[in-house]
C-alpha positions as CSV (number, residue, x, y, z in Angstrom):
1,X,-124.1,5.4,47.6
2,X,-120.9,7.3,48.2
3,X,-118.2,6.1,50.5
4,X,-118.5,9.3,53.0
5,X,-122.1,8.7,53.5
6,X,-121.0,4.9,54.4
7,X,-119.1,6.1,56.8
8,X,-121.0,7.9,59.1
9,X,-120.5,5.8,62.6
10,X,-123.5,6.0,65.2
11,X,-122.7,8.0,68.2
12,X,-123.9,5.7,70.6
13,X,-122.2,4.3,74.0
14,X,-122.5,1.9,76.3
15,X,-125.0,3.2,78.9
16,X,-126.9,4.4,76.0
17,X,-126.8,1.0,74.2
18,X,-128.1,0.1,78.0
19,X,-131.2,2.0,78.0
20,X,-132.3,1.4,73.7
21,X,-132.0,-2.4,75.4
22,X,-134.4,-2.4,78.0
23,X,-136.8,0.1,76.8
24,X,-136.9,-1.5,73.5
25,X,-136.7,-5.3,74.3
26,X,-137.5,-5.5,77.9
27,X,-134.3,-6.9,78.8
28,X,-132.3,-5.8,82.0
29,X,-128.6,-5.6,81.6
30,X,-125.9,-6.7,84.0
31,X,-123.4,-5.5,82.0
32,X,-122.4,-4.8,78.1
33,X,-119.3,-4.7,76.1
34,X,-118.3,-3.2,72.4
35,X,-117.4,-5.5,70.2
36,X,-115.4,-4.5,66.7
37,X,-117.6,-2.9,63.7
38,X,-116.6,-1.8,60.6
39,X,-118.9,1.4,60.3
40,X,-121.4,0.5,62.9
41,X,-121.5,-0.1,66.2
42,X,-122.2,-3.7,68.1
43,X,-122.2,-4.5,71.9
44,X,-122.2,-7.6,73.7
45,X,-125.3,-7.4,75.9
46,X,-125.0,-9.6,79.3
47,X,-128.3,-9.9,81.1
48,X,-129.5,-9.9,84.8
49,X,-129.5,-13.3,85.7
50,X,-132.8,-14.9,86.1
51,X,-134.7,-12.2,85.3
52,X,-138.2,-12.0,83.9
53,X,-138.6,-10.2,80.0
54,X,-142.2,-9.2,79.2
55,X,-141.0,-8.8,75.7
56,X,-143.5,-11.6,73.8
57,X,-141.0,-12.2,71.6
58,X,-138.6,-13.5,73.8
59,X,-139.6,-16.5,75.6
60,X,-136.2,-17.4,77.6
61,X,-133.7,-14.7,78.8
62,X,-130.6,-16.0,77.3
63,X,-127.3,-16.3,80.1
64,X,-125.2,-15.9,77.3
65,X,-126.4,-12.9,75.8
66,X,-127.4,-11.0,73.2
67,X,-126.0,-8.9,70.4
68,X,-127.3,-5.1,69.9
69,X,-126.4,-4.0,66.6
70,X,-126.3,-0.3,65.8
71,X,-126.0,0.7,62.0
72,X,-126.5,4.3,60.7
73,X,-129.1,6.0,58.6
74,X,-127.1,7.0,55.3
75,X,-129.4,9.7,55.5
76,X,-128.6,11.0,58.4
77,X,-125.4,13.0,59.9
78,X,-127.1,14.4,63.1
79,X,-124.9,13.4,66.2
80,X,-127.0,14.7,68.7
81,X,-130.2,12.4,70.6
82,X,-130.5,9.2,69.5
83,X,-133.3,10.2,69.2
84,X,-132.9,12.6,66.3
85,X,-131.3,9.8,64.0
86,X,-132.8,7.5,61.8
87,X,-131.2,4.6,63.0
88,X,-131.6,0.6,62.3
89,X,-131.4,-1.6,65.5
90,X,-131.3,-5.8,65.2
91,X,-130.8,-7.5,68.3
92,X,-129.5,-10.8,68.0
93,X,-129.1,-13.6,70.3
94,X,-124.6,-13.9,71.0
95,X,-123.4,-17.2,69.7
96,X,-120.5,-18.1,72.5
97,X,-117.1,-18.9,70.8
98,X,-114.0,-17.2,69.5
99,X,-113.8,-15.9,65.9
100,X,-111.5,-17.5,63.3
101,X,-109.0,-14.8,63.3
102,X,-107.9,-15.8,66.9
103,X,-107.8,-18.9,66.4
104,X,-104.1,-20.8,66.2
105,X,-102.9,-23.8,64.2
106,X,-105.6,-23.5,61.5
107,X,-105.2,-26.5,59.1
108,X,-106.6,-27.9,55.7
109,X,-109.8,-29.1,57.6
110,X,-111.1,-25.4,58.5
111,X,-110.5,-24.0,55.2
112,X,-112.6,-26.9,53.6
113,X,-115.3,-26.0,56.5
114,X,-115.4,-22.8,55.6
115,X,-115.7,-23.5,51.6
116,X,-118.4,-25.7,53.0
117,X,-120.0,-23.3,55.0
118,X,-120.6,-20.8,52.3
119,X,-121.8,-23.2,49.6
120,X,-124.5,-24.6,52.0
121,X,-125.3,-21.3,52.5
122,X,-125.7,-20.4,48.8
123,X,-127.7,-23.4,48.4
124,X,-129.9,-22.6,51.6
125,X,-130.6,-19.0,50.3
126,X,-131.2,-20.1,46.8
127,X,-134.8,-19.7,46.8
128,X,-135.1,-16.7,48.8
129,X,-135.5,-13.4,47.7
130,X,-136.4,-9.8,48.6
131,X,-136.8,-6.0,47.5
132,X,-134.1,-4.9,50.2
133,X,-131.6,-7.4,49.3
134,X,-131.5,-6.4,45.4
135,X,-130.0,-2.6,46.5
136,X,-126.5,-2.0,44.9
137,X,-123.7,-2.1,48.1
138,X,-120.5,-0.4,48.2
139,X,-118.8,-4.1,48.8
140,X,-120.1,-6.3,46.5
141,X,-117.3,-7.6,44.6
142,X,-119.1,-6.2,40.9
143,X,-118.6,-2.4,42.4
144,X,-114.6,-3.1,42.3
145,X,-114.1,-0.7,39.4
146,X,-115.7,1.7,41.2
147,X,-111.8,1.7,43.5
148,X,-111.3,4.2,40.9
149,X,-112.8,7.0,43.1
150,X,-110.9,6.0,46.0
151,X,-107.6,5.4,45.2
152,X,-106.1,8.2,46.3
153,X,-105.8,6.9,49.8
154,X,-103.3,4.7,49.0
155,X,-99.0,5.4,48.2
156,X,-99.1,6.3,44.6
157,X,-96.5,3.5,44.3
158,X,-99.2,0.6,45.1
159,X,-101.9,2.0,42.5
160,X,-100.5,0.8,39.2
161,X,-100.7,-2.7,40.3
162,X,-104.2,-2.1,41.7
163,X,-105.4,-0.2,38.3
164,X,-103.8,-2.9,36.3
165,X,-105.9,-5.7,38.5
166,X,-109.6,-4.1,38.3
167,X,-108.6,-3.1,34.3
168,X,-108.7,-6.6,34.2
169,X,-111.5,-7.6,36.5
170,X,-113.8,-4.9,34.7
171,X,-113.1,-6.8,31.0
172,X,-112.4,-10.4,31.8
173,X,-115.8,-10.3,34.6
174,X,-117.8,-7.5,34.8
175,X,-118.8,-7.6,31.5
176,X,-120.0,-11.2,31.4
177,X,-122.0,-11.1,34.7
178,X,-124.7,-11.6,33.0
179,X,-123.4,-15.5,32.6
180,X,-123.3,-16.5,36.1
181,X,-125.5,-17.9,38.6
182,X,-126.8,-15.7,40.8
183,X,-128.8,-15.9,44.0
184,X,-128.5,-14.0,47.6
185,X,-125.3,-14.2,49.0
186,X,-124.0,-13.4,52.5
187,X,-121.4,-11.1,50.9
188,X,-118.6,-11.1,53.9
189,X,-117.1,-14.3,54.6
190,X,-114.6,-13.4,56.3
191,X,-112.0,-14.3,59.7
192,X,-114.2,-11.7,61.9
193,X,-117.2,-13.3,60.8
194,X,-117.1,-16.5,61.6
195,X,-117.5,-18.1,64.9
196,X,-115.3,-21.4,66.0
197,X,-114.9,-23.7,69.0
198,X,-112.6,-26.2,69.8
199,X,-113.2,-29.3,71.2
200,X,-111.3,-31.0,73.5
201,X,-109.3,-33.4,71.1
202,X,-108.3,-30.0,69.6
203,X,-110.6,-30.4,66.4
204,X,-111.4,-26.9,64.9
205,X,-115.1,-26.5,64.2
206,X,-117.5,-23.8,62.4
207,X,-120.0,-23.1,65.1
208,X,-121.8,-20.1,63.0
209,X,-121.1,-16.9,60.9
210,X,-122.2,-13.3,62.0
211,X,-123.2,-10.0,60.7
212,X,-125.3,-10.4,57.4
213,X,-125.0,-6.2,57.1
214,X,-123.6,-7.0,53.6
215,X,-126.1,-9.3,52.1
216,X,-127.4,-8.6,49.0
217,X,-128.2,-10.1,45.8
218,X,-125.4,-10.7,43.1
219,X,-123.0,-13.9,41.6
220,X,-121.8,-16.8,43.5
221,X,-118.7,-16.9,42.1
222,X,-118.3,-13.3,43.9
223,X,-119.2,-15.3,47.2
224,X,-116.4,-17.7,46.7
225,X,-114.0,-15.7,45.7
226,X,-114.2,-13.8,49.2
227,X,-114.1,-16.8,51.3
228,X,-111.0,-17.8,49.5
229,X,-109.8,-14.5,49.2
230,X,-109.8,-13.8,53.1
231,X,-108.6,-17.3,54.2
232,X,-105.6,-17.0,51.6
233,X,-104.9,-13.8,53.5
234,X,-105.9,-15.6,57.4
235,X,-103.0,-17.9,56.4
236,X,-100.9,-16.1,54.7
237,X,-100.7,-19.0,52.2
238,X,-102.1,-19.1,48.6
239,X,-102.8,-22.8,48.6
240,X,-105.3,-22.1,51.0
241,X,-107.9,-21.5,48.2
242,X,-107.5,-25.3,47.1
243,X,-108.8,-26.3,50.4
244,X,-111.6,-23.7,51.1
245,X,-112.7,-24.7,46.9
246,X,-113.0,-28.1,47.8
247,X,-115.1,-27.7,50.9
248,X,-117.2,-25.2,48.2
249,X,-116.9,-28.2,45.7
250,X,-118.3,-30.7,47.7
251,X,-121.6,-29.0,48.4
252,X,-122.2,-27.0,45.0
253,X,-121.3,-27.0,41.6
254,X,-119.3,-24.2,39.5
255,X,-118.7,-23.8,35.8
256,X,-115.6,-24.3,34.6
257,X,-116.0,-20.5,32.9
258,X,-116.4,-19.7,36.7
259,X,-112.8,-21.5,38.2
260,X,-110.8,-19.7,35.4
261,X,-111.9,-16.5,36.9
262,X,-111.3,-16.8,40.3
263,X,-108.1,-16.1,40.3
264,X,-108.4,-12.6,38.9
265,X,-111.7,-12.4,41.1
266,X,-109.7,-13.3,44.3
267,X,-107.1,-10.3,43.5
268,X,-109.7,-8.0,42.9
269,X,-111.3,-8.6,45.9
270,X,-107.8,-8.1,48.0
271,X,-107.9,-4.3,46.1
272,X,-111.1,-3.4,47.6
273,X,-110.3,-4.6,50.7
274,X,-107.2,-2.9,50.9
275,X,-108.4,0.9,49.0
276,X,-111.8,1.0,50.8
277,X,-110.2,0.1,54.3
278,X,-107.4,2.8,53.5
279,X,-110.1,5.1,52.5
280,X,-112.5,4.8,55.3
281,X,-109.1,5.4,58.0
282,X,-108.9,8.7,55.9
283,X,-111.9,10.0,57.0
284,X,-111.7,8.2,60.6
285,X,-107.8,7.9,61.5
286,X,-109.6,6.6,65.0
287,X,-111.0,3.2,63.4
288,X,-108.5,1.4,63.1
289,X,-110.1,-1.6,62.9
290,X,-110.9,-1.3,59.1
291,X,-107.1,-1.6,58.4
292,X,-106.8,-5.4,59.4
293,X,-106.8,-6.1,55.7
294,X,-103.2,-3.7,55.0
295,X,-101.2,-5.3,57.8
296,X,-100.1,-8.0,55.3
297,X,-102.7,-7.6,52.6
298,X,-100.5,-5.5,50.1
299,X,-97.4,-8.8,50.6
300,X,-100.1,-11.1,49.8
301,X,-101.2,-9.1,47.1
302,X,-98.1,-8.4,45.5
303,X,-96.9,-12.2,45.9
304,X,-100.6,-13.7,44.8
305,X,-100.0,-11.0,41.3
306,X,-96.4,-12.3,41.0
307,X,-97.5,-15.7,40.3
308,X,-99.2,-17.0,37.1
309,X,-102.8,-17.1,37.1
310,X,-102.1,-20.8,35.5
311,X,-100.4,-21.9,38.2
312,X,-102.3,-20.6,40.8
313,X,-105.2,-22.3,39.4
314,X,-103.8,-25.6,38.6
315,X,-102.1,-25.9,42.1
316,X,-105.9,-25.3,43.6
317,X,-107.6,-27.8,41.4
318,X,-104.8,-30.4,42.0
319,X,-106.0,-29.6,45.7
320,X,-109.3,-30.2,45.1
321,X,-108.7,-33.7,43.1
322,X,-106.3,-34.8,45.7
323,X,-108.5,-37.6,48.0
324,X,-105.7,-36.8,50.7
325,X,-107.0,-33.4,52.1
């Protein structure tokens, strides 16, 4: 899969969005609103109160609402009808909330909720398996030394350190893949993925996590190193992987072959964020959205590589032993 064909973004608005609803799902709207994507396209759906749905499927209308996701063919570049594109609907039912990334005074207590969160998750998918989820994606962490292709969308002075990083990914992990568990992983663990609420002694709690567009079948150790990965960069703090491994920790097992290499894993990770976002702006100077990562990404990169990978790794498993957190 190339990186252009992953880019191609439906060409569908809001009163369109309106009409695939009701004549595909039976549901009347009162109103709808675009939410943020990537490369797709995702509207919050609000429906006509009290009205009645002769779609089987859906017993009760919910007041809340409902998500209509909108992703792309890969095969297809035809902007015209919607009609005339291959296109791949889900409609999914809105889970009320705010996600992380809005969310103020994070503490240690979220970050182990979220290294909770994605090793129940691992352990929930364990046994489940299928065709679809075994295709090769542009994200999963094991394609980082395909960055290669991309990088020239990033300032020639940022790409040595970014070479030198997936050099080392490729040798040190890649190669030993093989070695790791591996199961079907949710693949995007991210600040815009998760949903929060607050309740009203100001405790910060996980509510549920969103868009499963990246799933696919490849190592847990991949899976952990994005959640840390992205809450390191949420709070701008590299101790924050201590907490979100401990949360991980306390639900599932890893190897110790496995901790040594998070480190490295965690860096790499912040270099496909940060190329592939930089990339896909390229071709769309419009989306913005895909350059959330850059806006401190590259400091937290530079100040994560700056560090030894010792120390890093010792200060998260102190975290992890330390009964206080």
């Amino acid at each position: 899969m190339t990186m252009e064909s992953s880019l191609i973004t439906p060409k569908i608005d809001k009163e369109l969005a309106k009409k695939i609803v009701f004549e595909l799902y039976g549901i009347k709207v009162k109103c709808i609103f675009e939410l943020n994507g990537y490369d797709d396209k995702n509207f919050h759906v609000i429906p006509l109160k009290d009205h009645k749905c002769d779609n089987i499927h859906i017993k009760n209308v919910r007041e809340e609402g409902y998500v209509l996701k909108v992703v792309n063919s890969l095969d297809s570049e035809d902007v015209g009808a919607f009609e005339g594109q291959n296109q791949l609907l889900a409609f999914l039912e809105f889970i009320s909330g705010e996600i992380l990334f809005h969310v103020k005074n994070l503490n240690e207590s979220v970050f182990h909720q979220v290294g909770l969160l994605t090793a129940q998750m691992d352990k929930a998918l364990q046994n489940f398996d299928h065709p679809a989820y075994r295709k090769t994606i542009q994200w999963c962490l094991g394609a980082a030394p395909d960055l290669v292709s991309y990088i020239e969308a990033i300032e020639q002075r940022r790409r040595p350190l970014v070479q030198n990083i997936i050099s080392q990914f490729t040798s040190r992990v890649v190669k030993i893949e093989e070695r790791f568990s591996k199961g079907i992983i949710h693949g995007d663990i991210n600040e815009q993925n998760l949903i929060v609420t607050t309740k009203d002694d100001g405790e910060i709690v996980i509510k549920g996590i969103i868009d499963f567009g990246d799933t696919h079948y490849c190592c847990y150790l991949y899976e952990l190193a994005l959640a840390i990965m992205y809450m390191i960069f949420l709070s701008n703090n590299v101790d924050t992987g201590g907490y979100v491994l401990k949360g991980y920790l306390s639900a599932r097992p890893i190897t110790d072959e496995e901790f040594n290499l998070l480190y490295i894993c965690v860096m790499a990770r912040f270099c496909q964020s940060l190329v592939l976002g930089a990339y896909a702006n390229m071709k769309n100077p419009a989306n913005t959205y895909v350059l959330t990562t850059a806006q401190k990404g590259w400091k937290l990169l530079e100040t994560l590589s700056s560090m030894s990978e010792e120390t890093v790794l010792q200060q998260w498993k102190q975290i992890t032993q330390n009964n206080d957190n």
